[in-house]
KOLVO-655713 format. One record per residue: residue in three letters; x, y, z of N, C-alpha, C in turn. Coordinates in steps of 0.1 Angstrom, whole numbers, plus 5000, padded with zeros to 4 digits. Example, Ala and Ser with C-alpha at 12.3 -4.5 7.8 and 13.67 -1.06 7.14 Angstrom:
BEGIN
ALA513249435078512349555078513249675078 SER512849785071513749895071512950005079 
% end
This chain:
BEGIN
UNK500849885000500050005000500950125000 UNK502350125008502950215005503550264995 UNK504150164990504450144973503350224965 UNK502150224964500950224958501050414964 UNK500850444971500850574973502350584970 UNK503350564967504450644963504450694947 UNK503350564939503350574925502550684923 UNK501250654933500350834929501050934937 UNK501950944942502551104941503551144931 UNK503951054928505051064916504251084899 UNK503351024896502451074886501751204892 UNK500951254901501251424902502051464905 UNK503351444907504551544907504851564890 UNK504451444881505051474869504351584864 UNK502851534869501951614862502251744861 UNK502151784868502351934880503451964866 UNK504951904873505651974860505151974847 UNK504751874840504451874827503752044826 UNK502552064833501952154840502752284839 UNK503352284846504352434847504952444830 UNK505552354828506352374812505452414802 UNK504352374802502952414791502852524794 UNK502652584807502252724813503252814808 UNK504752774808506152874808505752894789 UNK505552774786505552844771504952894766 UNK503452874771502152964766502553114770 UNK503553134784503653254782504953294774 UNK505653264774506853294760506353284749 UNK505153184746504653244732504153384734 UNK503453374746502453534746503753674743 UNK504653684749505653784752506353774745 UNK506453674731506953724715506653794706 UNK507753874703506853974692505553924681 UNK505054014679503653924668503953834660 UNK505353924653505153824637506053734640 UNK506953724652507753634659506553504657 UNK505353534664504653394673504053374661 UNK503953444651503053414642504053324632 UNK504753284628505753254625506353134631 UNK506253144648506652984654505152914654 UNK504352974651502652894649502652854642 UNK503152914625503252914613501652994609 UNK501453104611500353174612500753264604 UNK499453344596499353454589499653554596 UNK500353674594500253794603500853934594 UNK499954004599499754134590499854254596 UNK501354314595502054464601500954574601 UNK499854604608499254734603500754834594 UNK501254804608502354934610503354894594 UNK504154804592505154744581504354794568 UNK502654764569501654774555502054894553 UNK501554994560501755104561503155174556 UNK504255104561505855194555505655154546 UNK505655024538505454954522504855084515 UNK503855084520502755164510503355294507 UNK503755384515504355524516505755514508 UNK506155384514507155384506507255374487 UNK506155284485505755284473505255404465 UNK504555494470504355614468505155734462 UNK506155674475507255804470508155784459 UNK508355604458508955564444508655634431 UNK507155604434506555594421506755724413 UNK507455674402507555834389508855884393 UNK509455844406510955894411512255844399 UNK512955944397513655964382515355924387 UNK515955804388517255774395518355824378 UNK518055794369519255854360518355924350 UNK519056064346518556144330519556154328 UNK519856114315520656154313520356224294 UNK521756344287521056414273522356304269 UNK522356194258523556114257524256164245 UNK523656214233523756274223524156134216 UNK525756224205525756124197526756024199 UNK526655894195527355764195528155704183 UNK529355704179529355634168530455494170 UNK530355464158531155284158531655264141 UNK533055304141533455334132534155164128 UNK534355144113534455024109536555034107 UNK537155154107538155204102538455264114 UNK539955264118541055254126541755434121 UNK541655474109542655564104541455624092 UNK542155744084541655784072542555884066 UNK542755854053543955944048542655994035 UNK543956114036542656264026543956284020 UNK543556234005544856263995544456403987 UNK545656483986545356593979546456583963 UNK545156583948546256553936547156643936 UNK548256583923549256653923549656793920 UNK550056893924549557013915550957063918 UNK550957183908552657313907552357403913 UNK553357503920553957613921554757663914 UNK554257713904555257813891555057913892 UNK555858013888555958143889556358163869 UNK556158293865556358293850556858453852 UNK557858483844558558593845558358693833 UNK558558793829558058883819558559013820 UNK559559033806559959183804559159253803 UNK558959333805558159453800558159613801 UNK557359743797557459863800556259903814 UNK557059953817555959963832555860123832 UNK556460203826556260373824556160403814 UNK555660503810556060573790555560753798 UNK556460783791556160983787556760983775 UNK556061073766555961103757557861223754 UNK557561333760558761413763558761483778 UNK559861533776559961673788560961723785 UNK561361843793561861973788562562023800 UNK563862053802564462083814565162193811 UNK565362313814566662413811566362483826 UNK568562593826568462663831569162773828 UNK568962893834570163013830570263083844 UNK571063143840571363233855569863353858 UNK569563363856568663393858567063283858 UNK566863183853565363113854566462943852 UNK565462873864565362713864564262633866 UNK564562533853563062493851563362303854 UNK563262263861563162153866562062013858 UNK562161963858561161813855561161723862 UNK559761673869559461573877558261483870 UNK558461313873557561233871557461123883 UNK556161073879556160943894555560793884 UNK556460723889556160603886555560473896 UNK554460373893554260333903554860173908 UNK555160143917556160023919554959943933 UNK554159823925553259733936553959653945 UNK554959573939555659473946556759483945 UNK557959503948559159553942559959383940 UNK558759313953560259193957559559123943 UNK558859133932558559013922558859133907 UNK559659173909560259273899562259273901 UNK562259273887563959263893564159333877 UNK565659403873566259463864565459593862 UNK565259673869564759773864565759903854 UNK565159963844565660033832564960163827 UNK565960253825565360373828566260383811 UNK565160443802566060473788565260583783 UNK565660713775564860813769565860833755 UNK565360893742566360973736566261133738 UNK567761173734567661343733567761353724 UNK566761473724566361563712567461643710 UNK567561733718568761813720569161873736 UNK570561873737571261863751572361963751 UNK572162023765573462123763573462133781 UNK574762123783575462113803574961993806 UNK575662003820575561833829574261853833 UNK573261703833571861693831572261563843 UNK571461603853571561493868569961493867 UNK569861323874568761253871568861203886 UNK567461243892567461213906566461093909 UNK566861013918565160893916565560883937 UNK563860933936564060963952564961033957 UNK564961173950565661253954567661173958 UNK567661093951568561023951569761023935 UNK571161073934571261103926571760973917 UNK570960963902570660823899571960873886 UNK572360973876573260953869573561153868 UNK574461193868574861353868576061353855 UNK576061373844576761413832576561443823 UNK577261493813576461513801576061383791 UNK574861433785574761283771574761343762 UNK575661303753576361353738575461263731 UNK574961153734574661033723572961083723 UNK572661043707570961113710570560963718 UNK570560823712570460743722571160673732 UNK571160753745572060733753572360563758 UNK573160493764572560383770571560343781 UNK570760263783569860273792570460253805 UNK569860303817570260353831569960233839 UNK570760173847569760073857569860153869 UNK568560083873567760143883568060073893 UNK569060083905569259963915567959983924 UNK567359853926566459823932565959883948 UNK567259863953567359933966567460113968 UNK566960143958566560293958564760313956 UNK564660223953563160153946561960123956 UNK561060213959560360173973558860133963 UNK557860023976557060023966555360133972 UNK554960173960554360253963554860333948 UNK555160543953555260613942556460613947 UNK557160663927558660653929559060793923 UNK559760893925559560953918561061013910 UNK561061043898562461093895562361223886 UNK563561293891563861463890564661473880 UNK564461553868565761603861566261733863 UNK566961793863567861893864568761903862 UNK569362003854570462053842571362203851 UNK572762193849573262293856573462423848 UNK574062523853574262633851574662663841 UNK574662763832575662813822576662893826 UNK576762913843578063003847577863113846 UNK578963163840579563313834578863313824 UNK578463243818578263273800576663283808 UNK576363383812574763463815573963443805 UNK574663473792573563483781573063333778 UNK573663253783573663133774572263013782 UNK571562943777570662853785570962743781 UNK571462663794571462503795570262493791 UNK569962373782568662313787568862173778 UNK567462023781567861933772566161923770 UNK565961823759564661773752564661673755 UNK564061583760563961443763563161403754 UNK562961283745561761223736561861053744 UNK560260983743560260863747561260823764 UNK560460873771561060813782560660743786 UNK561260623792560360453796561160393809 UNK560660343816560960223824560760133821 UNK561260003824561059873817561859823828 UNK561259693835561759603840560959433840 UNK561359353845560959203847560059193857 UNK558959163856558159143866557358993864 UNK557558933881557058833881555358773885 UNK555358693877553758683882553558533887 UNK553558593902553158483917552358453915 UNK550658463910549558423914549258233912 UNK550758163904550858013900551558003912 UNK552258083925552558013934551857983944 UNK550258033943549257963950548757843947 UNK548357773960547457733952546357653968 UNK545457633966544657583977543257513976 UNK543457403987542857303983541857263995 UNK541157173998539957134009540357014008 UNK539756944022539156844026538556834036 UNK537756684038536456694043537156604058 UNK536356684071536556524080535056494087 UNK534656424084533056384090533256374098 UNK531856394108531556424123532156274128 UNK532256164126532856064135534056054132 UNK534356084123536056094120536756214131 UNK536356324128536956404138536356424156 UNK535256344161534756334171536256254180 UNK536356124168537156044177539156044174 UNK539056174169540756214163541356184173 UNK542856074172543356094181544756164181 UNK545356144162546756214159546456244143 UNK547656264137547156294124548556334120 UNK549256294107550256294101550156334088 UNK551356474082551256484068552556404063 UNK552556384052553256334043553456374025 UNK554656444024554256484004555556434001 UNK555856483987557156453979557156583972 UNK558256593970558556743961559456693952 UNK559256783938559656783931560456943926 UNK561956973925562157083923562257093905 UNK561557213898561957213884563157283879 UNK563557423887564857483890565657543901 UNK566857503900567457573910566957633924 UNK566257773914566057893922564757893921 UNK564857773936563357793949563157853955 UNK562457903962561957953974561557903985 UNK561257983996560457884011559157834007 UNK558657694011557457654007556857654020 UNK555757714016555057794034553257684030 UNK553157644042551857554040551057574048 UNK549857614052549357664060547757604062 UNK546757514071545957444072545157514078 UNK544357584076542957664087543557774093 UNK544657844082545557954089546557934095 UNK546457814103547957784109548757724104 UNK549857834105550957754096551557654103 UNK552057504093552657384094553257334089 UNK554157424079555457394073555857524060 UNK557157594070557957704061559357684059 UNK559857614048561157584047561057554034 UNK562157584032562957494017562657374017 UNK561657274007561657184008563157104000 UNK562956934006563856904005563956813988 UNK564156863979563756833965563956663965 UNK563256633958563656473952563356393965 UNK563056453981562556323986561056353993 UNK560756274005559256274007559856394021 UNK558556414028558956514039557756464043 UNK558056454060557156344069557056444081 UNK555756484090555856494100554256544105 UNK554356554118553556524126552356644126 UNK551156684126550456764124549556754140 UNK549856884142548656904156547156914153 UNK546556824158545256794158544456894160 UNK544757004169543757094169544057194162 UNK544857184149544157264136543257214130 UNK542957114133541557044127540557064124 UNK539557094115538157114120537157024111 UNK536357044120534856934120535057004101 UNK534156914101533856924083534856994070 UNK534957124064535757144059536957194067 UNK538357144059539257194062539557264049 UNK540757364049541357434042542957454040 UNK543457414026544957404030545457494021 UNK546257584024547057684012548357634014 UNK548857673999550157633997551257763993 UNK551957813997552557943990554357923986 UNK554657973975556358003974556458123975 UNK557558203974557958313973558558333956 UNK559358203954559758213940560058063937 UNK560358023923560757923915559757823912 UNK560057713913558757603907558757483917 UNK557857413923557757313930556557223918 UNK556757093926555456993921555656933933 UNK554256963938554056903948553056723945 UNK553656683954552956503948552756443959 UNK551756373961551156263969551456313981 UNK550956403983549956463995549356424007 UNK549256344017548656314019548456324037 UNK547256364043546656354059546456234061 UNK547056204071546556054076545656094092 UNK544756064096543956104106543855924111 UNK544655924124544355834134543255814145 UNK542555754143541355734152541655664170 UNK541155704179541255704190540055554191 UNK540155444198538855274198537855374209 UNK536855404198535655474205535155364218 UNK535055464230534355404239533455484245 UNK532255384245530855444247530555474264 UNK529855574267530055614277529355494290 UNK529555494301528655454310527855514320 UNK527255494320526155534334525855464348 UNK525755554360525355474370524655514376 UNK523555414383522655484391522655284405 UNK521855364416522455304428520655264432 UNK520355174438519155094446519555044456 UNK519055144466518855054483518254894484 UNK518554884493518054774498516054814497 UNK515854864504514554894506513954934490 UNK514454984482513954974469513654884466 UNK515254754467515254624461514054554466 UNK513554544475512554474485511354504477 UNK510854604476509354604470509854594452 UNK510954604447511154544436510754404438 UNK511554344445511354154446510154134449 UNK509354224454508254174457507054234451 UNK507654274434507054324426505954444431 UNK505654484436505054604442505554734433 UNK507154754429507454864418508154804409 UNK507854874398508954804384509754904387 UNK510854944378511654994367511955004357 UNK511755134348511855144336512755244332 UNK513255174318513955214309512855294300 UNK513855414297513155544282514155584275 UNK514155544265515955614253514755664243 UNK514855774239514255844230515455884220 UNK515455794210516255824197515855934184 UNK516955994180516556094168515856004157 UNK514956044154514256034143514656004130 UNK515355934120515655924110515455904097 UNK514455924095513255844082513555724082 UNK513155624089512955474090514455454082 UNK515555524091516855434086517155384098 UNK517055254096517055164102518355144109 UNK518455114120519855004132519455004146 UNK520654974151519854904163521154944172 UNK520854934187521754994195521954844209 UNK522554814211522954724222523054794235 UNK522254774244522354774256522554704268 UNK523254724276523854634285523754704303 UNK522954634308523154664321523454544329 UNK524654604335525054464344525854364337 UNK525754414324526654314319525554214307 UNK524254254313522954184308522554254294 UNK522654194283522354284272521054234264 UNK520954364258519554354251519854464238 UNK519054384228519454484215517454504207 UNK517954644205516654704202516654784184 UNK515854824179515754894168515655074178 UNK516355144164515955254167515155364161 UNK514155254155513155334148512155394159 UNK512155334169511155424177511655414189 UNK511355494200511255534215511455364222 UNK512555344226512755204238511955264252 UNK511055194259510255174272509855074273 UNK510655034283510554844289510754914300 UNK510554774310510654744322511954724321 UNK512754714332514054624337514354634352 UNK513454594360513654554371513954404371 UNK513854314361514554174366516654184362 UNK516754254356518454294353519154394364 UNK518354464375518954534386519454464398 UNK520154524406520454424415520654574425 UNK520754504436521054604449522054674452 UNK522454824456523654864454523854944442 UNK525354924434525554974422524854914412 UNK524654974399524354954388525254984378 UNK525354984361525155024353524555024343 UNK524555134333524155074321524955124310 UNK525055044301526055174287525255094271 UNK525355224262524855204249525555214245 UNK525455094226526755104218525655084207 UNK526255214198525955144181526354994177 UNK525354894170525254834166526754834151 UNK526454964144527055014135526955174133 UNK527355214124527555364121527155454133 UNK526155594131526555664142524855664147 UNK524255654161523355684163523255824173 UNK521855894172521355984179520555984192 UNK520756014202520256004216519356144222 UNK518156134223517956274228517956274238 UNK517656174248517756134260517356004265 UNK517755954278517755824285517555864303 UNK516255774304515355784318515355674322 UNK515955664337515555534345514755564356 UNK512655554357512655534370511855424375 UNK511555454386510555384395509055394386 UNK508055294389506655324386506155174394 UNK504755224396504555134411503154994398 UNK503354894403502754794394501654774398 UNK500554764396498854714398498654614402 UNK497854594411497554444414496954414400 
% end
């Protein structure tokens, strides 16, 4: 019987505990957070408060603009380089005697009592493309030393016995260009008072060689299209000369005004060197050529324009964690907007890549997709590349927009 009462206190002593442990947990379920107990139940449970930041939060997403960007233009060139040949062409100069003054007569005397002087002006454009100048007249009749002044400079003082005298040179370096002018004047009769110096001049002329430079121009164009010169990275000239005589001059070359080569070329070989890029310009260029004197042939010409391996720009834009979350849980998309130039249905296509994830589109019309399954948390990017040739970008929009049940 004792035995028998030791078994029923021991089955209510277990009880009891069993008892207490059911009790301890019911209250540690109770003093768990909600979604804690809801969760060790395996029970539904619904945040007033969580619904609530979701929602607001979705709100403020929605239509929120994380990149704009204006991308303009893109190109994808097939060619590494491009040379712009200019044909072969001369610098000649052509030379030519000729009379460059005429008077008819003049008339010089003096006596001791009256002096009658003679002045004329001749006109001189370029002096440096004129050489031999000649001063010749005949006399009519001559009496005392007859001095002949050019720029008041005394150019010959004696008598001329000969009706045609020899002709006079004119040294150059008395020679300004502009007006020139030259004086005659006859001396005295002295003592013999009664007597009048005087001479008759018939046919007076200047005559010299004058050169005609306008064959030592000469100037030429070429073209660099917007992707050629967008992506310039150097650029090299290269010619050959040919001399026809001797007596050359400096060959002055000059590209958009800036000059890029003044020197004696080097006859019979090629001449190589390096051209600064930023005399360059978008579309037409302009190249002059000039000598001073003699004959060049200029041959095989030629710009070489080295291209820079186009690279297309990238873009970044960044998503919190809390973005990502109602992304995953589709509540907001994100979208892509590339609004392309317009081209009369000329057709190509542009490759885009975010993340490395690419997708290729036509650019006949306005791109607007979704791409919230290609985002990820954190950084992003995205970059556009021509397919081929050059495309137009008016702009590129990434935002938020909230999805419908």
């Amino acid at each position: 019987m004792f035995e028998m009462k030791r078994k029923g206190q021991g089955s209510a002593g277990a009880s009891i505990l069993v008892i207490v442990i059911a009790v301890s947990i019911i209250f540690y379920i109770l003093f768990l957070p909600p979604d804690e107990r809801a969760r060790l139940l395996d029970e539904d449970y619904s945040d007033g408060d969580s619904s609530s930041s979701n929602y607001d939060l979705i709100n403020d997403l929605d239509g929120k603009i994380i990149l704009n960007e204006d991308v303009g233009r893109l190109d994808i060139l097939k060619e590494d380089y491009f040379t712009h040949d200019i044909s072969s062409f001369s610098l000649m100069s052509s030379t030519e005697s000729g009379m460059i003054y005429e008077l008819n007569s003049a008339l010089v005397s003096r006596s001791v009592f009256s002096k009658k002087d003679f002045t004329f002006e001749f006109d001189v454009f370029n002096k440096d493309l004129m050489e031999n100048f000649l001063f010749s007249f005949e006399k009519e009749e001559g009496s005392g030393i007859l001095t002949i002044y050019l720029n008041e400079k005394v150019l010959a003082e004696k008598y001329f016995d000969k009706t045609n005298p020899d002709p006079i040179k004119l040294p150059k370096d008395m020679i300004v260009n502009g007006k020139n002018t030259v004086r005659f004047e006859v001396s005295s009769p002295g003592i013999l008072f009664f007597l009048t110096n005087k001479y008759v001049l018939e046919k007076i002329r200047i005559f010299a060689d004058t050169t005609d430079a306008s064959g030592l121009n000469s100037r030429h164009t070429f073209i660099l299209e917007d992707s050629e010169y967008e992506n310039l990275e150097s650029a090299t000239v290269t010619f050959f000369t040919e001399c026809v005589n001797e007596k050359i001059g400096i060959l002055n070359i000059k590209l958009n005004g800036y000059q890029i080569y003044n020197s004696v070329a080097d006859c019979g070989n090629y001449v190589k060197f390096d051209l600064n890029k930023a005399y360059l310009e978008n579309n037409e260029n302009i190249l002059e050529f000039y000598s001073d004197k003699g004959s060049y042939i200029i041959d095989q010409f030629k710009i070489r324009t080295d291209l820079k391996e186009p690279i297309f720009p990238v873009y970044y834009f960044e998503i919190d964690s809390d973005e990502m979350e109602v992304i995953e849980e589709e509540d907001v998309g994100l979208n892509l907007t590339i609004d392309f130039v317009e081209k009369d249905d000329d057709y190509n296509q542009v490759e885009i890549s975010i993340n490395n994830r690419k997708i290729s589109v036509d650019t006949l019309r306005t791109y607007n997709e979704g791409i919230e399954n290609f985002v990820e948390e954190d950084n992003n990017f995205i970059r556009i590349s021509p397919v081929q040739g050059t495309i137009d970008i008016v702009n590129m929009k990434i935002f938020f927009y909230e999805i419908d049940d």
